[in-house]
MIGU-655533 format. One record per residue: x negated, y, z of N, C-alpha, C in turn. Coordinates in steps of 0.02 Angstrom, whole numbers, plus 50000, padded with zeros to 5 digits. Layout:
<pts>
n_east	n_north	n_up	ca_east	ca_north	ca_up	c_east	c_north	c_up
X	Y	Z	X	Y	Z	X	Y	Z .
...
</pts>
This chain:
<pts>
n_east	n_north	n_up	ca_east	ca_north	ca_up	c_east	c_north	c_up
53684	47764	46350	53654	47826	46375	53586	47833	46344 .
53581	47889	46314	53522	47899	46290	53453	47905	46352 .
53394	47894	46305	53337	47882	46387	53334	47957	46399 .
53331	48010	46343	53323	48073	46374	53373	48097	46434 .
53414	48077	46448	53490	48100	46485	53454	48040	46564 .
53421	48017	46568	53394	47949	46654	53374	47997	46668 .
53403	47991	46753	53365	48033	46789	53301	47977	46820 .
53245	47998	46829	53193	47976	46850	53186	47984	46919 .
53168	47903	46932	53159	47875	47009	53094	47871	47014 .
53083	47891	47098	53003	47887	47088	52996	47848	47151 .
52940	47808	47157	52967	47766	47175	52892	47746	47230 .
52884	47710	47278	52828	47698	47321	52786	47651	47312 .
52743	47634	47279	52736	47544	47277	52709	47520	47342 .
52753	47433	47372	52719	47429	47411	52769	47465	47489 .
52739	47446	47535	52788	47464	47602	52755	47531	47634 .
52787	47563	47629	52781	47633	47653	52744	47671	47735 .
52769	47594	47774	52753	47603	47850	52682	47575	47860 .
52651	47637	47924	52578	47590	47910	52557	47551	47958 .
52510	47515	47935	52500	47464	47961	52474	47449	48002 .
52479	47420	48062	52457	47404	48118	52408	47341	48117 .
52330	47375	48150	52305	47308	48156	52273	47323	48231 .
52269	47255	48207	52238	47193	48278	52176	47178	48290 .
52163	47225	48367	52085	47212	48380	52089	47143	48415 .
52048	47124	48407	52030	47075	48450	51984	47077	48519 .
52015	47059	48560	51963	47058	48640	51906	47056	48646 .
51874	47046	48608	51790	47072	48623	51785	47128	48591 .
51815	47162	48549	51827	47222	48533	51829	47289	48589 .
51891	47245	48621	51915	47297	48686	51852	47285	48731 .
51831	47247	48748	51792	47215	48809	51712	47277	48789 .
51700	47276	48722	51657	47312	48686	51663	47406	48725 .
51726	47427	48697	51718	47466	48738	51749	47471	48783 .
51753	47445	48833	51753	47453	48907	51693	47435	48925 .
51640	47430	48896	51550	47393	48907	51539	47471	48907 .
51554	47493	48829	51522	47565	48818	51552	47617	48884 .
51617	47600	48880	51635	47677	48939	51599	47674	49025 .
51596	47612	49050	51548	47611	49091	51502	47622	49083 .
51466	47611	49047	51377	47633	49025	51385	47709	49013 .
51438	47742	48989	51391	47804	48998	51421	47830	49041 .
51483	47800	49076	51498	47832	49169	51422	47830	49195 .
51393	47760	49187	51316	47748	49248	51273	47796	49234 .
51267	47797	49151	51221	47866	49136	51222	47908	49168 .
51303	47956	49169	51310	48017	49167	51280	48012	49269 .
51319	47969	49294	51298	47968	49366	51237	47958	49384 .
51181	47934	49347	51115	47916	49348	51111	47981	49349 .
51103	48024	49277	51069	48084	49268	51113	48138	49327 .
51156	48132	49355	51184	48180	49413	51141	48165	49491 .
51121	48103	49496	51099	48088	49540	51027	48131	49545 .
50999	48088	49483	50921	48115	49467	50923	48198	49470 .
50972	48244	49432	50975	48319	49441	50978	48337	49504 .
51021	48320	49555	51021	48328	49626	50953	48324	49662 .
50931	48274	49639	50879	48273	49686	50819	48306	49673 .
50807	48296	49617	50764	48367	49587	50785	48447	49605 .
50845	48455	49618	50856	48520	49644	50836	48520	49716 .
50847	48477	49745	50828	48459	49810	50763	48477	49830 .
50722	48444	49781	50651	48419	49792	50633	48491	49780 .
50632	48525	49736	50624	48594	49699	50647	48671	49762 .
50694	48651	49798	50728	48703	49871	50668	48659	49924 .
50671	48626	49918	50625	48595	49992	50543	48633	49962 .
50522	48623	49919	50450	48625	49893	50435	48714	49897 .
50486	48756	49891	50503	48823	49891	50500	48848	49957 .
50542	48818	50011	50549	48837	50075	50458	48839	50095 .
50460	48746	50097	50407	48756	50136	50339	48795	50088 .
50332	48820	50041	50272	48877	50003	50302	48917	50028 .
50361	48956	50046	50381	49021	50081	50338	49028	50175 .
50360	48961	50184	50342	48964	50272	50261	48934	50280 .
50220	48891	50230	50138	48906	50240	50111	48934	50196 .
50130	48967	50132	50095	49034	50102	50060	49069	50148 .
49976	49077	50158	49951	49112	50206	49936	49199	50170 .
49961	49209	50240	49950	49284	50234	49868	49328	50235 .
49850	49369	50205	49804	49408	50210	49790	49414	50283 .
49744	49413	50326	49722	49445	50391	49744	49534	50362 .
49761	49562	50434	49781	49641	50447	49735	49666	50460 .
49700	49748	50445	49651	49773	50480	49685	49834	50489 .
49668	49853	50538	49692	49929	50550	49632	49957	50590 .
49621	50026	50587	49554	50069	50598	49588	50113	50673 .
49566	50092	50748	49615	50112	50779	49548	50189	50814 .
49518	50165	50825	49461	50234	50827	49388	50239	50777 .
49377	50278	50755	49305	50292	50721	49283	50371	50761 .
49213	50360	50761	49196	50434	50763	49114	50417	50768 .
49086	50458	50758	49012	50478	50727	48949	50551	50788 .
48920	50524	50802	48904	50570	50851	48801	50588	50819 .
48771	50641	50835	48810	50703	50874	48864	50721	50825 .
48915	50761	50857	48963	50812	50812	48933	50835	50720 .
48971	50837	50714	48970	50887	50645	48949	50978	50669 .
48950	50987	50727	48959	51053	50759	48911	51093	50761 .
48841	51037	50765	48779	51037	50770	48753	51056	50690 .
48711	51128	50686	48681	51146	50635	48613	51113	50610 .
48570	51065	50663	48512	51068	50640	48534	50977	50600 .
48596	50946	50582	48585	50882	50562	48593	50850	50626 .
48589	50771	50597	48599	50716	50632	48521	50700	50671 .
48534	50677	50741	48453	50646	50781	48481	50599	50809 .
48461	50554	50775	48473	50467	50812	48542	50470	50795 .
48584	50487	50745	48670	50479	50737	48679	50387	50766 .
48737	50388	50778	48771	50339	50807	48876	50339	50790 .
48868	50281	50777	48938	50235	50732	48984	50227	50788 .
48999	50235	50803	49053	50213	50866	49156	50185	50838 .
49161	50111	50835	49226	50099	50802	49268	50050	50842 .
49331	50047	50836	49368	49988	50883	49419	49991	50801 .
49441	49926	50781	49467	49911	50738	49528	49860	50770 .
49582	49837	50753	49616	49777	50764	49599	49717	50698 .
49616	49668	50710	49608	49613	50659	49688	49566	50679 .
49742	49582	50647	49789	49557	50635	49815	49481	50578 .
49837	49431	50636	49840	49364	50600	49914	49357	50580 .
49942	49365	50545	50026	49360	50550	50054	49309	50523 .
50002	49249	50494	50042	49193	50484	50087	49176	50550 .
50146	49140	50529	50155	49087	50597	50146	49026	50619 .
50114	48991	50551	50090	48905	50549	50028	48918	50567 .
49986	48953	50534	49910	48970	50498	49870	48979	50543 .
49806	48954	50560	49746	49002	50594	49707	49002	50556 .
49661	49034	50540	49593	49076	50513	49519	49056	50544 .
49495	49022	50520	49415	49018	50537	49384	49090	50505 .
49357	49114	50539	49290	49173	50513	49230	49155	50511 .
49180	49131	50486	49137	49113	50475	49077	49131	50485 .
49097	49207	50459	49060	49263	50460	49090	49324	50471 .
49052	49403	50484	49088	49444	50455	49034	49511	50481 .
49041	49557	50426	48999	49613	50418	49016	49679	50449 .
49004	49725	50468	49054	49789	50474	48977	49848	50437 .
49023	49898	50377	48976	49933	50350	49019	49994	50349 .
48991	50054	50369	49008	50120	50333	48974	50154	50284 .
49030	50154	50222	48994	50229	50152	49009	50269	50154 .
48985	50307	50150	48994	50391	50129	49009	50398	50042 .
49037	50409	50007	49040	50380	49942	49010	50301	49920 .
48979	50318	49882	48949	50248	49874	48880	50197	49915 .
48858	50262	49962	48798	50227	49975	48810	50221	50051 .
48796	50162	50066	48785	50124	50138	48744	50182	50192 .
48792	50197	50230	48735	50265	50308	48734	50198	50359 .
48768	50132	50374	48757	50106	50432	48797	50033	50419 .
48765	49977	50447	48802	49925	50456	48777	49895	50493 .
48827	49814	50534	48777	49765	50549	48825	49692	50549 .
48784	49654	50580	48865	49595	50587	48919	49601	50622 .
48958	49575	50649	49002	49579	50683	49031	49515	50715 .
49038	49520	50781	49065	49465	50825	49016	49398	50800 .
49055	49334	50816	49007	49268	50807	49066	49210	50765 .
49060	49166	50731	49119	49146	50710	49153	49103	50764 .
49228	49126	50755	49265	49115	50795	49342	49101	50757 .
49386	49077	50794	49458	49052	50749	49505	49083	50793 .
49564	49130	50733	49613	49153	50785	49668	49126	50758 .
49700	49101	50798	49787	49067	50798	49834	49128	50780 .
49878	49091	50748	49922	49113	50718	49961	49164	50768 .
50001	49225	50723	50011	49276	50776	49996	49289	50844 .
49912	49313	50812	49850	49340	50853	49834	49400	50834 .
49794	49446	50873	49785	49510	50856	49705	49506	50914 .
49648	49514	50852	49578	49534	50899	49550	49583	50881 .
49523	49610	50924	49506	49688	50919	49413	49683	50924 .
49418	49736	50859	49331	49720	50814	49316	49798	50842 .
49248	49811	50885	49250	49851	50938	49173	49842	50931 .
49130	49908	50936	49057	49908	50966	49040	49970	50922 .
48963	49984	50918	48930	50043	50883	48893	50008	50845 .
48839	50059	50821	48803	50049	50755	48750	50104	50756 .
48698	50109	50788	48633	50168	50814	48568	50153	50781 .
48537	50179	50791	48471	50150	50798	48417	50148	50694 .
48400	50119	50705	48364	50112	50623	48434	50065	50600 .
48481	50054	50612	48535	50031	50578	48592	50078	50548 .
48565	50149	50565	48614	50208	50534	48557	50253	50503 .
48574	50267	50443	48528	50309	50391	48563	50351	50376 .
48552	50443	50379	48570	50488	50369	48516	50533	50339 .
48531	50549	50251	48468	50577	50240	48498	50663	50259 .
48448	50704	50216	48465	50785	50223	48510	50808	50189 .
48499	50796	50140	48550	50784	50063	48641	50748	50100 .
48638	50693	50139	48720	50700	50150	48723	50727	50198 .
48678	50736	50244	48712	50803	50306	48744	50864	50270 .
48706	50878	50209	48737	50931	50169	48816	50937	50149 .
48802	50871	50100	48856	50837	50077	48916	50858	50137 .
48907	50801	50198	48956	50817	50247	48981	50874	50271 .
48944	50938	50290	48935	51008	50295	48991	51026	50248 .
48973	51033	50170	49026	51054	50128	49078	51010	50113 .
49099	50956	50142	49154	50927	50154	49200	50945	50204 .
49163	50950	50255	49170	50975	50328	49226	51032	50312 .
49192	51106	50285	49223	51155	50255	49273	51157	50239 .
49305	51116	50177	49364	51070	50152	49401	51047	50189 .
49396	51026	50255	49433	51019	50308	49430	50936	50352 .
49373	50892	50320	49387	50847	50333	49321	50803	50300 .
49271	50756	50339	49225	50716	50279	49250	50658	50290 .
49268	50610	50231	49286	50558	50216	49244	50507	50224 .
49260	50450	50279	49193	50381	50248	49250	50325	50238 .
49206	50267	50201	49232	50212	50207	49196	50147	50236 .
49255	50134	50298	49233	50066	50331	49254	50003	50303 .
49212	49970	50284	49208	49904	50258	49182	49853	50276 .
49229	49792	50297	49228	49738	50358	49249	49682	50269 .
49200	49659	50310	49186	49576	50244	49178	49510	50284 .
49207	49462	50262	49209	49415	50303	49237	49354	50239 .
49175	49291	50276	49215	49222	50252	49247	49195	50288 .
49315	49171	50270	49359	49142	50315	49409	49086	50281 .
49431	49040	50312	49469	48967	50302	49522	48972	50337 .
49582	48969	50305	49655	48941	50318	49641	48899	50356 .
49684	48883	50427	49708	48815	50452	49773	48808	50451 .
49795	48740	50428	49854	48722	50440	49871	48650	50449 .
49879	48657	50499	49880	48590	50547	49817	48569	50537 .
49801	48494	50527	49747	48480	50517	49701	48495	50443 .
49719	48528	50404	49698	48539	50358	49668	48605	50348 .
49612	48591	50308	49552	48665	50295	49551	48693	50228 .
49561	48749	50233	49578	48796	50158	49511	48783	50127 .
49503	48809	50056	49412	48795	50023	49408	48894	50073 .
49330	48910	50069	49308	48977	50095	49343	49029	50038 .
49366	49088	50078	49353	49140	50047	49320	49207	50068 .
49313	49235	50026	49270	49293	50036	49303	49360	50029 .
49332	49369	50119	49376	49446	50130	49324	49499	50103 .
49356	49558	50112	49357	49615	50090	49420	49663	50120 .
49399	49718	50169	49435	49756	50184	49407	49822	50173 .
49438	49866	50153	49422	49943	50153	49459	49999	50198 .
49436	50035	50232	49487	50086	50279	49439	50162	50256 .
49498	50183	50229	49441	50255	50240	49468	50287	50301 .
49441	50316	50326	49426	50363	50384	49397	50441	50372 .
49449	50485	50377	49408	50564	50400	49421	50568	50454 .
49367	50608	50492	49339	50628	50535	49333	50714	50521 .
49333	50747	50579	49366	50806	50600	49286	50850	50611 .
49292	50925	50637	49244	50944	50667	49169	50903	50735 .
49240	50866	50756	49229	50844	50830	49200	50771	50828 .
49189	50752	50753	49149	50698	50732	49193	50628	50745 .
49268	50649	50767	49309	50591	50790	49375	50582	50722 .
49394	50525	50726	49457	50507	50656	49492	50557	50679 .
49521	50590	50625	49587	50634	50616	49653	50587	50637 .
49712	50608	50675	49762	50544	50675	49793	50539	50617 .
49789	50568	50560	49827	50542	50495	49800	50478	50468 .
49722	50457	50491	49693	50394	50476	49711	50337	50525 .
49730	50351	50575	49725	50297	50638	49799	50235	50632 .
49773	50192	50634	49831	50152	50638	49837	50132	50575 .
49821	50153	50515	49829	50138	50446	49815	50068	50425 .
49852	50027	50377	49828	49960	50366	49771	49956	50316 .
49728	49926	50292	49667	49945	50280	49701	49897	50207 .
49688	49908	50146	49687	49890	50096	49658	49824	50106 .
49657	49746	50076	49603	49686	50086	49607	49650	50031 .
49568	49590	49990	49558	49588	49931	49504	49506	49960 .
49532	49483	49929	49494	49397	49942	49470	49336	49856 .
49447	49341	49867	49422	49291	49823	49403	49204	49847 .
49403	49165	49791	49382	49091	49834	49297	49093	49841 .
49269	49050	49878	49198	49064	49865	49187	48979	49846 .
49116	49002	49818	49093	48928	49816	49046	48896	49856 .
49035	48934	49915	49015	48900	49981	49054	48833	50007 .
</pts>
């Protein structure tokens, strides 16, 4: 047979099936070391996540329930005497106010330290003086800031009787009462650093020198800073 006419075998060298090898027992033992170790991991770091979520809901609640609240002011009467009714101006004018002072924490009480009560007419001071003595109100408390303001402690020149007059006209003269006070968080035994309130209420007042009721009852805007007292 000629070689051109062979059919050609092709052929594998060598055994075709593959080959199986053999770990040896510290091999296996190796990883069964590794697959526990990172079971403990993974349960370490699940543990540690839990509790950090934990710690993180607890730390939340309680800043929700002693977050202290602003003190409330509300302007429950103002009025200004004599009348507006009177042509010749003010003689001996007199401040006459009852305010509330609203505490609405429910942990919290409030030291006051101090506290001012002033009325402006735009920007410039007609009357002020102190107010009450320092005193501490407990938590969902409500004290009522109450008295006048007469005497060389109310300044009314000619110029805002005017002013007031052509306000008056307009239907209404506008002042603003402004109650300032330093005051300290309590909670439980612990004392906030001072801060330094700030409340504003404006108030119009009518012919009859008394608040209009669209002002009465209103919550008074308030604004605190820390002090370094």
């Amino acid at each position: 047979m000629r070689p051109e006419n062979r059919i050609p075998v092709q052929s594998t060298p060598g055994n075709s099936r593959p080959v199986k090898r053999h770990h040896s027992p510290t091999h296996y033992a190796h990883l069964v070391k590794e697959s526990l170790t990172t079971r403990l991991s993974k349960l370490v770091c699940a543990i540690f996540l839990t509790l950090l979520f934990l710690v993180a809901v607890t730390t939340f609640v309680l800043w929700l329930s002693l977050r202290p609240h602003r003190p409330r002011f509300q302007v429950q009467e103002f009025s200004i005497h004599p009348a507006f009714s009177q042509k010749t101006g003010f003689l001996n004018p007199k401040l006459i106010y009852n305010a509330t002072l609203h505490n609405a924490n429910q942990n919290i009480g409030i030291y006051y330290d101090s506290m001012h009560f002033n009325v402006f007419y735009g920007d410039q001071s007609i009357g002020g003086s102190p107010l009450l003595f320092p005193f501490y109100q407990k938590p969902k408390n409500t004290t009522i800031i109450a008295g006048q303001v007469g005497g060389a402690a109310v300044t009314v020149t000619r110029r805002q009787w005017q002013k007031f007059t052509a306000d008056l006209a307009r239907g209404q003269v506008v002042f603003r009462l402004q109650i300032t006070s330093t005051i300290r968080f309590k909670i439980s035994s612990w004392d906030s650093k001072r801060h330094k309130l700030r409340a504003n209420c404006p108030v119009g007042v009518g012919p009859d020198g008394s608040i209009l009721p669209i002002y009465k009852d209103k919550i008074c805007p308030t604004y605190f800073t820390y002090s370094s007292v």
